[in-house]
Phi, psi and omega in degrees: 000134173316155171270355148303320194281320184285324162318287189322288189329272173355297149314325188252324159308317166290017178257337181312288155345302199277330168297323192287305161309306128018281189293336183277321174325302193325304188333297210302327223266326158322264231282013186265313146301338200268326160275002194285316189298330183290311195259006162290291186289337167281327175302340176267026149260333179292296190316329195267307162328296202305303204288344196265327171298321173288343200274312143020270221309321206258328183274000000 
């Protein structure tokens, strides 16, 4: 194999390597907000429960 060709080959696989890490950090690090929020809106649906249940209870 040319030793050009074998660079190239080489170069363009770590660069393949370094996007695909790239999108998975982006990934990981979206659904960890995406779930920060998910679990934000179930506590403020548990909060609205508790309150629609005491606002019950007192009439």
């Amino acid at each position: 194999m040319n030793p050009n060709t074998r660079l190239t080959l080489i170069s363009s696989t770590c660069t393949l390597l370094a996007y695909t890490m790239i999108n998975l950090t982006t990934y990981h690090e979206f659904r960890r907000e995406l779930t920060k929020h998910d679990n934000e809106i179930y506590e403020a649906k548990i909060d609205i429960r508790t309150l629609e249940h005491e606002r019950y209870k007192s009439k």
